[in-house]
C-alpha positions in Angstrom: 8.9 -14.6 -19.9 10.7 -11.0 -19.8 10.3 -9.4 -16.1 8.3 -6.1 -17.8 5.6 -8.8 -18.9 5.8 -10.8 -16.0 4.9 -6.9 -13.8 2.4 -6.9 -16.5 0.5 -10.1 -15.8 1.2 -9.7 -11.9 -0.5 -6.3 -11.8 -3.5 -7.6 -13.7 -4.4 -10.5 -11.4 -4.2 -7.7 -8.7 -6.5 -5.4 -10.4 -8.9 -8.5 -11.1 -8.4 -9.5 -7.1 -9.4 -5.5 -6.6 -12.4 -5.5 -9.1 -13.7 -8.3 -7.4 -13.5 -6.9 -3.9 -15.3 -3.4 -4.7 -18.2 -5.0 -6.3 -18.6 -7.6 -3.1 -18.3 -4.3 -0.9 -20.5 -2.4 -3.1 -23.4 -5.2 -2.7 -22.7 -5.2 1.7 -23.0 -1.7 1.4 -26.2 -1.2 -0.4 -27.8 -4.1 1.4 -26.7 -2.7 5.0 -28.1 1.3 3.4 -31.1 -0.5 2.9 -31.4 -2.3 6.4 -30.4 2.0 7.9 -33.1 3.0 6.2 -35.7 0.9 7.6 -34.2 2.0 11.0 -34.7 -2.0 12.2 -32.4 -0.7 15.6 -32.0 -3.0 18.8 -34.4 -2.1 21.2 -32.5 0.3 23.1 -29.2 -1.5 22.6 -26.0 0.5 23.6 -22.3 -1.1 23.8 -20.2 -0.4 26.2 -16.7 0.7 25.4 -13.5 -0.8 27.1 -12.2 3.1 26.8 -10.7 5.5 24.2 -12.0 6.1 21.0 -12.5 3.0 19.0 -10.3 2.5 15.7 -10.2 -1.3 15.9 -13.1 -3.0 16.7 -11.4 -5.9 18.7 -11.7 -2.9 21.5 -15.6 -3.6 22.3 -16.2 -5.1 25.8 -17.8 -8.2 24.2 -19.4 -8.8 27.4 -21.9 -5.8 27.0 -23.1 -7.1 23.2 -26.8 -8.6 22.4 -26.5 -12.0 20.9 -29.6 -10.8 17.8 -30.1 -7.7 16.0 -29.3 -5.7 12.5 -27.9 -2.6 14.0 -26.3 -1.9 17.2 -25.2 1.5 18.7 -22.5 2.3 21.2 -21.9 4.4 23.8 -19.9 6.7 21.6 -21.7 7.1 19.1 -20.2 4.7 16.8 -22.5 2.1 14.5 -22.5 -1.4 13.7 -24.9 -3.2 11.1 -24.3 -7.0 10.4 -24.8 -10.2 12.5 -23.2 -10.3 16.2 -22.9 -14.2 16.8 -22.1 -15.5 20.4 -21.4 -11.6 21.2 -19.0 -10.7 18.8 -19.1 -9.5 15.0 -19.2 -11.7 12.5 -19.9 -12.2 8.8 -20.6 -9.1 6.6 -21.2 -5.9 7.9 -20.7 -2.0 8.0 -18.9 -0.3 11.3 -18.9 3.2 11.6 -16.2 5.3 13.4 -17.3 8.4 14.6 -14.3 10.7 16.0 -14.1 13.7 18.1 -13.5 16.3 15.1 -16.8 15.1 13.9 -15.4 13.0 11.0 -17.1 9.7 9.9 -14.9 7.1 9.4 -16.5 3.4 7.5 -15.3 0.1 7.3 -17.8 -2.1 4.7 -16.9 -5.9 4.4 -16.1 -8.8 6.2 -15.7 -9.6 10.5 -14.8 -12.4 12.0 -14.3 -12.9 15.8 -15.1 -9.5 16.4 -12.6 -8.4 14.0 -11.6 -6.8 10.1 -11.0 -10.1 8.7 -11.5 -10.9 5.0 -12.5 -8.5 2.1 -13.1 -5.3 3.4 -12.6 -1.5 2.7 -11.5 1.2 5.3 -11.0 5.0 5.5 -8.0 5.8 7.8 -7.9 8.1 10.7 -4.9 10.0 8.2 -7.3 10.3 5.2 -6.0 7.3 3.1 -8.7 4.6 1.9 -8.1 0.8 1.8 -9.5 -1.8 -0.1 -8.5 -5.1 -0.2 -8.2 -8.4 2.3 -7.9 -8.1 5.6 -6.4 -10.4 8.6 -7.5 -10.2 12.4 -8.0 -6.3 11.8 -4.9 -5.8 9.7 -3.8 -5.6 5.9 -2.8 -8.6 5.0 -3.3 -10.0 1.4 -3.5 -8.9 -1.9 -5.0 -5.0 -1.4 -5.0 -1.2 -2.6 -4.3 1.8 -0.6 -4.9 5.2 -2.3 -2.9 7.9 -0.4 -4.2 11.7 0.5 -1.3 12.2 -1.4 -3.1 11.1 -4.7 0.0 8.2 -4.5 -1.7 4.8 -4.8 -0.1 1.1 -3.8 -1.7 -1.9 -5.4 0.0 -5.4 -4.6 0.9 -7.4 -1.3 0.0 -7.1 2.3 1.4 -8.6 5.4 0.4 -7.6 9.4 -0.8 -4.3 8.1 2.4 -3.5 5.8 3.5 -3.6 2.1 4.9 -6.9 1.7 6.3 -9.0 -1.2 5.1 -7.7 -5.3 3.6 -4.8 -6.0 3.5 -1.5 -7.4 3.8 1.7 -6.1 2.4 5.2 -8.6 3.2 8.6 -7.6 0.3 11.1 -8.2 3.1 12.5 -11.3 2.1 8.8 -12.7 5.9 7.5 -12.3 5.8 4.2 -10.9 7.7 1.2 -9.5 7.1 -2.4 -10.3 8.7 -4.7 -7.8 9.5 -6.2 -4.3 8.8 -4.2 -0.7 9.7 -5.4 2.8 8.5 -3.8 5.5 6.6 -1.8 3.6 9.8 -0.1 1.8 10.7 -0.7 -2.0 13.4 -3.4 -1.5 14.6 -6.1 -3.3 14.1 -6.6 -7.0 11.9 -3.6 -8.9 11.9 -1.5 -11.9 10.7 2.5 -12.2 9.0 3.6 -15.2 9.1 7.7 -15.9 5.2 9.2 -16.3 5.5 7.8 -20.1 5.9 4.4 -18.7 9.7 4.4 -20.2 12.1 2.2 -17.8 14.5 4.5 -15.9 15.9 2.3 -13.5 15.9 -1.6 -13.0 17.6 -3.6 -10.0 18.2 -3.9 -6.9 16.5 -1.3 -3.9 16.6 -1.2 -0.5 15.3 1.0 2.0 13.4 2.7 -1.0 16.7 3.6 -2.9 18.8 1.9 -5.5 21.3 -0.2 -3.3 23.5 -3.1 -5.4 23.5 -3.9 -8.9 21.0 -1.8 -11.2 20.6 -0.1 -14.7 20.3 3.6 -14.5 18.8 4.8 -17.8 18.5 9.0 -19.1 16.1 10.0 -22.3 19.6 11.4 -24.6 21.0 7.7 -24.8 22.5 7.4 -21.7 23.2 4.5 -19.4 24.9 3.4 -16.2 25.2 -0.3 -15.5 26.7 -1.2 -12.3 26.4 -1.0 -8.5 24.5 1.9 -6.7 25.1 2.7 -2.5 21.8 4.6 -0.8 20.8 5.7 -4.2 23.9 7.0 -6.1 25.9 5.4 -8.5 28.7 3.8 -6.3 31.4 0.8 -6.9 32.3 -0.1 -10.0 30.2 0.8 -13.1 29.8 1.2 -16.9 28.9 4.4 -18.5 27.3 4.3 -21.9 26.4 6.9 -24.4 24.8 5.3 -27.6 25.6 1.9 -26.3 29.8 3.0 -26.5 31.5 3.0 -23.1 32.9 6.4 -22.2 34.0 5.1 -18.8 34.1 1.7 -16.9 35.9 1.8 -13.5 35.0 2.8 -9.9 32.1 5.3 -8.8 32.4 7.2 -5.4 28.9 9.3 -4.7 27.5 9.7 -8.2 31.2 10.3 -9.6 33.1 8.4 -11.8 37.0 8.2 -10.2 40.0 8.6 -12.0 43.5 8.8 -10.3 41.0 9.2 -7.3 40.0 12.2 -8.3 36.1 12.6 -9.5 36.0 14.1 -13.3 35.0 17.3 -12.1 38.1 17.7 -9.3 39.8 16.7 -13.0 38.3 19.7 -15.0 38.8 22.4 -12.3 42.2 20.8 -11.6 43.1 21.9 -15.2 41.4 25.3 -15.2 
């Protein structure tokens, strides 16, 4: 199997994984709308806070919780509906953040010792939205973060970062197919161009072309060779209609000749 079929296949299991996830969430958060609705509140119940805002909800004094109850209130003003289960959150719920600018923030799925763990989706304090697995309150699994930006990442997860296949789209619809670590484009990819032609395929790191790649332009043009921090660097091939018009070393985007880049060469004869 060709790698462009092999992105192809990959991206659709995570799409399926992501269909999956927003129709669970959907069905938590119609049930728990319904549960609001009929206003079924602890009697009186109010959490106490360890201190701060709360983001992650590991930071409720468990001490403080009610072992029964569909919705519980803090001190805060923040909202919990689900099951609280030896004093902790647990099974499927909806927390609400509430922050000091007034802004609502919602996380709809699944808790487990008190925390994000499982399917879940979350609206950042920064404005992005994730939806996908979760692990002891961080990203961590297959999931899909769409970006204020209008930029969207849809693939692998690890302690809260991009981490092994996915793919990355810009909001201009180019895109890149391949391996992150650290949540940085690096390792094995391929970029597609907003027409879904491949412009570049091999190695990244740090979110540039670094090592051996294929640099592709629309009039027939191609570089094959090695790339440094995202320019054309080392030794390379440069092809016009598939004939070689140069094959030696690169420094910085240039093609060397005598040591000299072809441009030093053109003004040198000027």
């Amino acid at each position: 199997m060709n790698t462009e079929q092999n992105n192809k296949d990959l991206i659709e299991t995570y799409r399926k994984t992501i269909y999956s996830i927003e129709k669970e969430i959907k069905r938590i958060s119609l049930f728990n709308k319904f549960i609001s609705k009929r206003s079924s509140h602890c009697q009186q119940e109010s959490l106490a806070l360890e201190g701060g805002q709360v983001i992650s909800v590991s930071n409720i004094n468990n001490s403080n919780k009610k072992p029964s109850g569909r919705i519980h209130t803090f001190y805060n003003g923040d909202e919990y509906i689900g099951k609280i289960i030896d004093g902790k959150m647990e099974g499927k719920g909806t927390y609400k953040f509430f922050q000091e600018s007034g802004k609502e923030l919602e996380y709809v799925g699944h808790f487990k010792n008190d925390m994000k763990d499982g399917n879940g989706t979350c609206e950042l304090p920064n404005g992005c939205v994730y939806t996908g697995q979760w692990k002891e309150d961080l990203m961590d699994g297959i999931g899909k973060m769409h970006y204020v930006s209008d930029d969207e990442y849809l693939g692998h997860w690890k302690h809260g970062k991009k981490e092994g296949h996915g793919m990355y789209t810009w909001k201009n619809r180019g895109m890149y197919i391949g391996e992150f670590k650290h949540g940085k484009m690096d390792g094995i990819g391929t970029c597609y161009d907003e027409n879904g032609r491949i412009i570049y395929e091999g190695e990244f790191k740090n979110n540039l072309p670094h090592g051996k790649g294929i640099y592709i332009w629309e009039d027939n043009k191609k570089y094959v060779g090695e790339f440094r921090h995202g320019k054309k660097h080392g030794y390379g091939t440069f092809y016009i209609e598939n004939d070689i018009c140069y094959q030696g070393n690169w420094k910085f985007d240039k093609p060397i000749i005598f040591n000299k880049s072809l441009d030093e060469i053109i003004s040198g004869i000027k």
